[in-house]
C-alpha positions in Angstrom: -7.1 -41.9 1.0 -9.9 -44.3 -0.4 -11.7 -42.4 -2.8 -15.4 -41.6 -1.8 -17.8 -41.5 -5.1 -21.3 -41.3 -5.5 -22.0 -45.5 -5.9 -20.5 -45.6 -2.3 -23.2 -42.4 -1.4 -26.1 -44.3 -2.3 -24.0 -47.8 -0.6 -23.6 -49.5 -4.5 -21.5 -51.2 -6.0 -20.2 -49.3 -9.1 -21.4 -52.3 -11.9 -24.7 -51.6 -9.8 -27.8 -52.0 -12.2 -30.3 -49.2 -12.6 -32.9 -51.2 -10.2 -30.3 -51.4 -7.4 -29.7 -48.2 -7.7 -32.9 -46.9 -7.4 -33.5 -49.3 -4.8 -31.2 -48.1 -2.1 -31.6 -44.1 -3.3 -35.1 -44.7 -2.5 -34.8 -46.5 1.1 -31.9 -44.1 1.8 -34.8 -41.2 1.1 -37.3 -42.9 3.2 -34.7 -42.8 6.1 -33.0 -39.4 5.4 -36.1 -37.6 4.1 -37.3 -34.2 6.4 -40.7 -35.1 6.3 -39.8 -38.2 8.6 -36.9 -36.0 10.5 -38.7 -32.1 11.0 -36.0 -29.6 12.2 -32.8 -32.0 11.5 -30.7 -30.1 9.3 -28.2 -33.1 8.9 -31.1 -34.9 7.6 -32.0 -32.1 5.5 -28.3 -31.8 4.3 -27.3 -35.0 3.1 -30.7 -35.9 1.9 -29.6 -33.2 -0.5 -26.7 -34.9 -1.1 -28.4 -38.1 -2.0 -30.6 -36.5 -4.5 -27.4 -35.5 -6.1 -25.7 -38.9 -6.4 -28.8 -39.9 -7.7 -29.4 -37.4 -10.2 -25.9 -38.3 -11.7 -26.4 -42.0 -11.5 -29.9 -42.2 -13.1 -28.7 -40.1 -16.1 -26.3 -42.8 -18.4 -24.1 -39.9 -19.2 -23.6 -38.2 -16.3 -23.1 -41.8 -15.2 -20.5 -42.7 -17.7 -18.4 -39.5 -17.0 -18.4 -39.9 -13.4 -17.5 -43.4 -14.5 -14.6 -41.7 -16.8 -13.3 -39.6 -13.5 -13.3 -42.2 -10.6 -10.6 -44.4 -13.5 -8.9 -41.2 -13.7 -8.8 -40.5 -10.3 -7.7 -44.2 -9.8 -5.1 -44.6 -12.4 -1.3 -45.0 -10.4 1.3 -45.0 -13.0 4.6 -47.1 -12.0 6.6 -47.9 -14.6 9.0 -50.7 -14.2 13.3 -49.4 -13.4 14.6 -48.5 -16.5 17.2 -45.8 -17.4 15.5 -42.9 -18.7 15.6 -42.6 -22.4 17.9 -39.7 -23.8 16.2 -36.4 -23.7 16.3 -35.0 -26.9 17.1 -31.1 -26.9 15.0 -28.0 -27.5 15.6 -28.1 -31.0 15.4 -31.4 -32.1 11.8 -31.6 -29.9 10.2 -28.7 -31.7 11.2 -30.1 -35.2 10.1 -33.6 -34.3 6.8 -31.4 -33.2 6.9 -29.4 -36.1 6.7 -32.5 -38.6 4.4 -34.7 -36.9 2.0 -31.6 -37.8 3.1 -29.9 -40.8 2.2 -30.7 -44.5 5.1 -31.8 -46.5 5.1 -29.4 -49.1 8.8 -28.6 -50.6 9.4 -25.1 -50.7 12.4 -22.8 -51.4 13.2 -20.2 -49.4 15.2 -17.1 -48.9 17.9 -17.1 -46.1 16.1 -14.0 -45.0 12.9 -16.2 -44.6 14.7 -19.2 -43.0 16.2 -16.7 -40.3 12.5 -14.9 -39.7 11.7 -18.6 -39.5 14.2 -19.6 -37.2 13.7 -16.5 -34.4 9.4 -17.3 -34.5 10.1 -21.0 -34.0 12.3 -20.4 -31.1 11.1 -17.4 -29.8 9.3 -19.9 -26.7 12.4 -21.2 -25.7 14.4 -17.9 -25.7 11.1 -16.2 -23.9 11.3 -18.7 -21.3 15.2 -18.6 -20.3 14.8 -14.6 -19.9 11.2 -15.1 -17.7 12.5 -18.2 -16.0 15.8 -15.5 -15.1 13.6 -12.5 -14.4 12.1 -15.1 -11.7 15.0 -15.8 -10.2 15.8 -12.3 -9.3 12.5 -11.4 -7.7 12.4 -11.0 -3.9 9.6 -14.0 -2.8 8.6 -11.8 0.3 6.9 -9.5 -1.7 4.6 -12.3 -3.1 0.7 -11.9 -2.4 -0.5 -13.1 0.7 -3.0 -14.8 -1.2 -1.3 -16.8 -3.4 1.1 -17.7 -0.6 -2.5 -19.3 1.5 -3.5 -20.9 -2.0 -1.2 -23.7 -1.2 -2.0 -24.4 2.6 -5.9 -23.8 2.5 -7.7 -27.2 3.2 -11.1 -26.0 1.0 -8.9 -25.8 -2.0 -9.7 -29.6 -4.0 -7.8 -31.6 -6.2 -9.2 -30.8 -10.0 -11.7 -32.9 -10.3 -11.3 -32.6 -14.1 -8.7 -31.9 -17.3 -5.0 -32.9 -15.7 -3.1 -29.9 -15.9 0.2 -31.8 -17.6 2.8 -31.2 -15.5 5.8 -33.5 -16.2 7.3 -35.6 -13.2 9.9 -35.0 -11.1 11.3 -39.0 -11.4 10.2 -40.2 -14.8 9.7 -38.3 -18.5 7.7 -39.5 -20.8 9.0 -37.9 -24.4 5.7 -39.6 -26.2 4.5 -36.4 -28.4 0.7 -36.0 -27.4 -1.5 -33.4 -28.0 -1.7 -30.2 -25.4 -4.5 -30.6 -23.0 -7.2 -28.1 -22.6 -7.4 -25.7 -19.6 -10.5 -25.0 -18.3 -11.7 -21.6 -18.9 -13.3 -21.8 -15.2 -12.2 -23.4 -11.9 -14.0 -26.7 -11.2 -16.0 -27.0 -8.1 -14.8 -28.8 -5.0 -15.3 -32.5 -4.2 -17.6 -31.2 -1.3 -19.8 -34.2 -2.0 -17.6 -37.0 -1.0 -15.9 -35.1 2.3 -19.6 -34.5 3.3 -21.1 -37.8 3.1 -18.2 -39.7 4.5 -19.0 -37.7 7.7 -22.6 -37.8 7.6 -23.2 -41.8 5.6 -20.9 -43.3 7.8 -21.6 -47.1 9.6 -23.8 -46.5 11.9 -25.1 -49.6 13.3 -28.4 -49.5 15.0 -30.0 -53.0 14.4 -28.1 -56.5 15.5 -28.9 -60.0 14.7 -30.3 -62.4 17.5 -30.6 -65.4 15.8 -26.6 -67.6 15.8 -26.7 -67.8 12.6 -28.6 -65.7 10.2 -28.7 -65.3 6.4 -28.0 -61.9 4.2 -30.2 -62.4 1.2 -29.9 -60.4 -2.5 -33.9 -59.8 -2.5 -36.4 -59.7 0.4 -38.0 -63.0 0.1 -36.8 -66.5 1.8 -36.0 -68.1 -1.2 -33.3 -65.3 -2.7 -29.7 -66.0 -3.2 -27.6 -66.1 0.5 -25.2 -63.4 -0.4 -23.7 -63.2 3.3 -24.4 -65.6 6.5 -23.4 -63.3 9.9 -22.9 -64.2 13.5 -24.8 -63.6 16.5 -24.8 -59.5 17.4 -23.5 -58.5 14.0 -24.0 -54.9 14.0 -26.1 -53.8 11.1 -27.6 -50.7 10.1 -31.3 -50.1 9.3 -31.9 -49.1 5.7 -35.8 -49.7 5.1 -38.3 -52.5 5.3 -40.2 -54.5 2.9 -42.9 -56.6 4.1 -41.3 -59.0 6.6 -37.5 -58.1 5.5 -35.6 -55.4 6.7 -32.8 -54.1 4.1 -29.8 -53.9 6.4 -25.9 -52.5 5.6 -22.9 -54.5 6.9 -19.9 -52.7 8.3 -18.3 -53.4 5.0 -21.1 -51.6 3.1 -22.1 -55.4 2.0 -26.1 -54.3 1.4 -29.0 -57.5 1.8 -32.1 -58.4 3.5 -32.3 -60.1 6.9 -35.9 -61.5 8.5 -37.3 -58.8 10.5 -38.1 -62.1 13.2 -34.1 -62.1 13.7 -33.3 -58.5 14.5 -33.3 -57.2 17.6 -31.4 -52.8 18.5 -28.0 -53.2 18.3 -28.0 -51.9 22.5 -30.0 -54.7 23.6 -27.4 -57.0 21.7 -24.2 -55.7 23.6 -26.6 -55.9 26.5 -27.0 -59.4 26.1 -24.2 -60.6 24.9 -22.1 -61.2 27.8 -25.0 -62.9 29.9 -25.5 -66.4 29.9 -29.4 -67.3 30.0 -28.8 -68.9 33.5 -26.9 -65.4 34.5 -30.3 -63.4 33.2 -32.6 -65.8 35.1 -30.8 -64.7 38.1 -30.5 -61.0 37.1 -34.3 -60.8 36.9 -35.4 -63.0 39.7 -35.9 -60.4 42.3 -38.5 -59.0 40.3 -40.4 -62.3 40.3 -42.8 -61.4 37.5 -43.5 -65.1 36.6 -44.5 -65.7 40.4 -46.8 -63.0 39.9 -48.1 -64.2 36.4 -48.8 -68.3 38.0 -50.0 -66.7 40.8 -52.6 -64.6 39.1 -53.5 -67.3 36.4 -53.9 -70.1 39.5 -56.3 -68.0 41.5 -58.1 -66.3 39.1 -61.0 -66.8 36.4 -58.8 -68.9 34.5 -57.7 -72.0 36.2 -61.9 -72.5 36.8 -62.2 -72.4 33.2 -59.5 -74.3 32.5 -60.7 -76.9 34.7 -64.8 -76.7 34.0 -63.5 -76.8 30.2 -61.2 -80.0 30.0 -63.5 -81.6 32.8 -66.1 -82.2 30.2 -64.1 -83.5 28.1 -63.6 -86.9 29.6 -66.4 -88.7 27.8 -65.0 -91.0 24.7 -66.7 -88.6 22.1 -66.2 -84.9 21.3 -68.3 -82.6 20.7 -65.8 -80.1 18.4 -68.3 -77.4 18.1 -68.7 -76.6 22.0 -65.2 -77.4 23.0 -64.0 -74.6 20.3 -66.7 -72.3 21.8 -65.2 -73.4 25.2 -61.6 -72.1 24.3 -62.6 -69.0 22.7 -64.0 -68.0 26.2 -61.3 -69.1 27.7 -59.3 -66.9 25.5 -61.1 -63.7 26.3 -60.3 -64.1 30.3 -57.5 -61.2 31.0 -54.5 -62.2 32.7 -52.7 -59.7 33.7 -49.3 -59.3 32.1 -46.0 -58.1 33.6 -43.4 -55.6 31.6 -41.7 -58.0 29.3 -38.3 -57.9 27.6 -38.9 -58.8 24.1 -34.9 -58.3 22.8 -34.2 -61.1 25.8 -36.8 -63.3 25.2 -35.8 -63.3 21.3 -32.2 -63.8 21.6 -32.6 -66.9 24.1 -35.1 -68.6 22.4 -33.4 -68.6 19.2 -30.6 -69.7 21.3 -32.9 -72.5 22.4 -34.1 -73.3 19.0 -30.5 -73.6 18.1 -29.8 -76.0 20.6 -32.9 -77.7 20.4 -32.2 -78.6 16.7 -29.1 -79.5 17.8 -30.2 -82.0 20.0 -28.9 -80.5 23.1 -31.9 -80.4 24.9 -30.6 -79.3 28.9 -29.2 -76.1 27.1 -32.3 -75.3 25.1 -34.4 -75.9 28.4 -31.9 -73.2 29.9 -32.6 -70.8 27.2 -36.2 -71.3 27.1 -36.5 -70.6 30.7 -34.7 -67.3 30.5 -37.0 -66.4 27.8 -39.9 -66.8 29.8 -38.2 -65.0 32.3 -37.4 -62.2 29.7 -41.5 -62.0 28.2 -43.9 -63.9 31.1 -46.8 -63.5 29.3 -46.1 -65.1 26.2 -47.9 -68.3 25.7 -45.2 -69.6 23.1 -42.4 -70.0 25.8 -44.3 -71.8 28.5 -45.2 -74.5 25.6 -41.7 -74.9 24.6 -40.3 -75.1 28.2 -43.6 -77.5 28.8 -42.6 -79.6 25.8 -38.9 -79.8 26.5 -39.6 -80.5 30.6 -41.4 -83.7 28.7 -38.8 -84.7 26.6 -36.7 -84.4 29.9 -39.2 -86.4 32.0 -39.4 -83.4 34.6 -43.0 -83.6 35.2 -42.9 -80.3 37.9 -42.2 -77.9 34.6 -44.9 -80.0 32.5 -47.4 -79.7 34.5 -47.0 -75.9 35.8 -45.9 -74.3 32.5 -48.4 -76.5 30.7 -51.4 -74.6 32.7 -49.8 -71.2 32.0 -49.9 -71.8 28.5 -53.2 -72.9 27.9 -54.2 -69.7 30.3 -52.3 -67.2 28.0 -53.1 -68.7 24.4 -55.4 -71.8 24.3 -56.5 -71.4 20.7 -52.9 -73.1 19.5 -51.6 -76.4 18.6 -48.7 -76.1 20.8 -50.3 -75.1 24.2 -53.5 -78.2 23.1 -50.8 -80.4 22.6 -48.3 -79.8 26.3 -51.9 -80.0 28.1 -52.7 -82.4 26.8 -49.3 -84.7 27.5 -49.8 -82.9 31.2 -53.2 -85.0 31.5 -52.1 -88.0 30.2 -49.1 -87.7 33.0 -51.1 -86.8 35.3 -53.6 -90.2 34.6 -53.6 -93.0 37.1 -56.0 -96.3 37.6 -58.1 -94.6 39.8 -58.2 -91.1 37.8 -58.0 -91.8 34.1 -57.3 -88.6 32.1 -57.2 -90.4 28.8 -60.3 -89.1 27.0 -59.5 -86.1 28.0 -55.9 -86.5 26.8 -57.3 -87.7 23.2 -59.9 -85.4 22.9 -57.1 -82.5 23.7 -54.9 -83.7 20.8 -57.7 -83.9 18.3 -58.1 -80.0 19.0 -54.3 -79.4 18.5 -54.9 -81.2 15.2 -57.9 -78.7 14.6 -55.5 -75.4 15.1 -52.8 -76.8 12.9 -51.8 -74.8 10.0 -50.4 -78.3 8.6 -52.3 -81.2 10.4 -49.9 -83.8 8.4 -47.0 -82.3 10.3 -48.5 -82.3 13.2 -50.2 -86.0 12.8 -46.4 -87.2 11.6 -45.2 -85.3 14.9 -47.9 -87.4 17.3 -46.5 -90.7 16.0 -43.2 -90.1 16.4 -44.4 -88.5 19.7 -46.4 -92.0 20.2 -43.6 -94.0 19.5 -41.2 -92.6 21.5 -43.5 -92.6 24.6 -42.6 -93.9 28.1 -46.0 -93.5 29.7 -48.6 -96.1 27.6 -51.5 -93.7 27.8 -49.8 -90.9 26.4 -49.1 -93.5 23.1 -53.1 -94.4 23.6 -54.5 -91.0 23.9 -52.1 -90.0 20.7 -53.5 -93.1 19.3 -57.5 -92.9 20.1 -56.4 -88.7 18.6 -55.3 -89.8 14.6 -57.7 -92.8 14.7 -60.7 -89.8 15.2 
């Protein structure tokens, strides 16, 4: 049986430093604690027991002998085959005893002394043949019923203390050592460890969504990668610090994930076995995007959308009113169907895998089934919009491009599909390329890093099949 120890209670490692330790007492408190679970008494119970591992690991002595007892408990003698060395008989052992303790002082004694001697020296061994034949005779059904249940009752714990120096049944070991001290009082059980493996157990509530994510030491991006897991690793929850949620493997492995990655371990097994094209098909009856294109195209916001972009055809820009214009725009309500935010997290980090991957079919796939997953999120509708460009399918530009300037137009991402939909959408006879340009100047304005996003237009430019999106990208970063 592995053997259960207060470092595994508080899920440590035993060279664990103080910090660590207090660390994980303190976010196993914050989840264990009856303040945060009124009327659970196994929450009440083994928060108890935490506070005891604690108490013993905090104190550097209590520490160290707890240290002292797991060794003991750990030690396995198994001493190479050998013939066992000659046993040396009653007499010889208690005068080997006798003068690896006595004084050697020469003295000259009586034969009446010598034989008072000799029956008090011996007087053990004599003792014990006559007890050991008293034994012998005695009839063993008259032995107490209590002493008989001693030896079968599963409360009754190995000593968690002084070994009691029995001598093996396979080897002897005739090294003299000194007698070992009995305890005056029984020890208590090991109630502690039988308690918390039942109660501290894995129990995995939190899964990662992301294909690959990283287990850090500390809860910060830029700590050591102690652990990399797969897609739907289960995980248990074991607090939060700002954006990092501390997390236990099934190995008792303890790091920080990003919160961003994680979605309930349910929703992973959930997920797991459906493709993102199988999910786009589970959810179509419910035709909540219909609904959401449906409401955007006929209500206040298309108007806007239109008045807005419609005055910004002429070669100048004024920045002031078009922000104005947008901020209006992003008061309109749109009304917003139930969303599946597990879904629409596991399939676009699926689509961000395979989009960095350059497999852009399979991140258009995933993207869609996000969408599918949350409707109303204005972040999908630009990344299908953006990839449907990439693509050249110019249906999902131009339609997911609207629906994401609808839902969140103060963004460089939903400036920046509209404003390739416009430039698509230019011909002689309707030129959309001021409008296009003046677009991208106000994606540039809601960067958080316009140099990014200025790199990202050329390459963007350069790239381009259609010569007024290149232009309009071009009349942008020239402005």
């Amino acid at each position: 049986m592995t053997l259960h120890t207060h470092y595994d209670n508080l899920k440590v490692s035993r060279t664990a430093p103080a910090e660590v330790i207090r660390a994980s007492y303190k976010a196993l408190a914050q989840k264990y604690h009856p303040d945060r679970n009124p009327g659970d008494g196994e929450c009440e119970r083994v928060m108890k027991l935490i506070n005891l591992s604690y108490a013993v690991l905090s104190n550097p002595e209590q520490r160290a002998a707890h240290d002292a007892w797991i060794a003991e408990q750990e030690v396995v003698t198994t001493p190479p085959p050998q013939s066992a060395p000659p046993i040396p008989d009653a007499a010889e052992a208690i005068a080997r005893a006798a003068a690896s303790t006595a004084t050697a002082v020469p003295t000259q004694e009586s034969p009446l002394v010598r034989v008072v001697q000799h029956v008090l020296g011996y007087w053990p061994i004599y003792g014990g043949l006559a007890l050991g034949i008293w034994y012998l005779n005695l009839d063993h059904s008259t032995a107490s019923e209590s002493v008989r249940n001693a030896a079968t009752n599963d409360s009754v714990k190995p000593n968690s203390g002084a070994t009691l120096g029995a001598v093996s049944t396979s080897t002897v070991d005739n090294t003299p050592r000194a007698a070992t001290p009995i305890a005056t009082t029984p020890p208590a059980p090991l109630t502690v460890s039988d308690q918390l493996t039942r109660s501290l157990e894995f129990r995995p509530d939190l899964a990662s969504a992301a294909i690959f994510a990283n287990v850090r030491s500390e809860p910060n991006a830029t700590a050591a990668v102690i652990r990399r897991i797969e897609r739907g690793t289960p995980l248990q929850h074991e607090g939060v610090h700002g954006t990092f949620v501390h997390v236990r493997l099934g190995d008792g492995v303890l790091g920080w994930v990003a919160q961003e990655l994680l979605i309930p371990q349910s929703d992973a097994r959930r997920l797991s076995s459906l493709t993102a094209a199988a999910y786009i098909s589970e959810r179509a009856p419910e035709k909540r995007l219909a609904a959401l294109d449906t409401a955007i195209m006929s209500g206040d916001s298309k108007r806007q959308i239109d008045a807005t972009f419609a005055s910004f055809s002429s070669p100048t820009l004024d920045m002031t009113a078009a922000l104005a214009q947008l901020r209006q725009l992003a008061q309109t309500r749109v009304p917003a169907p139930a969303s599946d935010d597990a879904a629409a997290l596991w399939y676009t980090l699926a689509a961000t895998a395979a989009r960095n991957s350059g497999n852009m079919e399979e991140a258009l796939g995933n993207y869609l089934a996000a969408v599918e997953a949350a409707p109303a999120t204005g972040a999908h509708h630009s990344a299908i919009a953006l990839a449907a460009y990439e693509l050249g399918n110019r249906e999902l530009l131009l339609s997911h491009a609207y629906i994401a300037l609808a839902l969140s137009p103060e963004t460089t991402n939903s400036c920046l599909v509209f404003a390739l939909a416009l430039a698509s959408l230019s011909s002689a006879g309707q030129p959309h390329e001021n409008a296009a340009a003046n677009t991208l100047r106000l994606a540039i304005n809601y960067s958080r890093d316009t140099a990014f996003t200025a790199r990202y237009l050329r390459g963007l430019a350069t790239k381009a099949t259609n010569p007024m999106v290149a232009r309009a990208i071009d009349k942008a970063l020239s402005n």
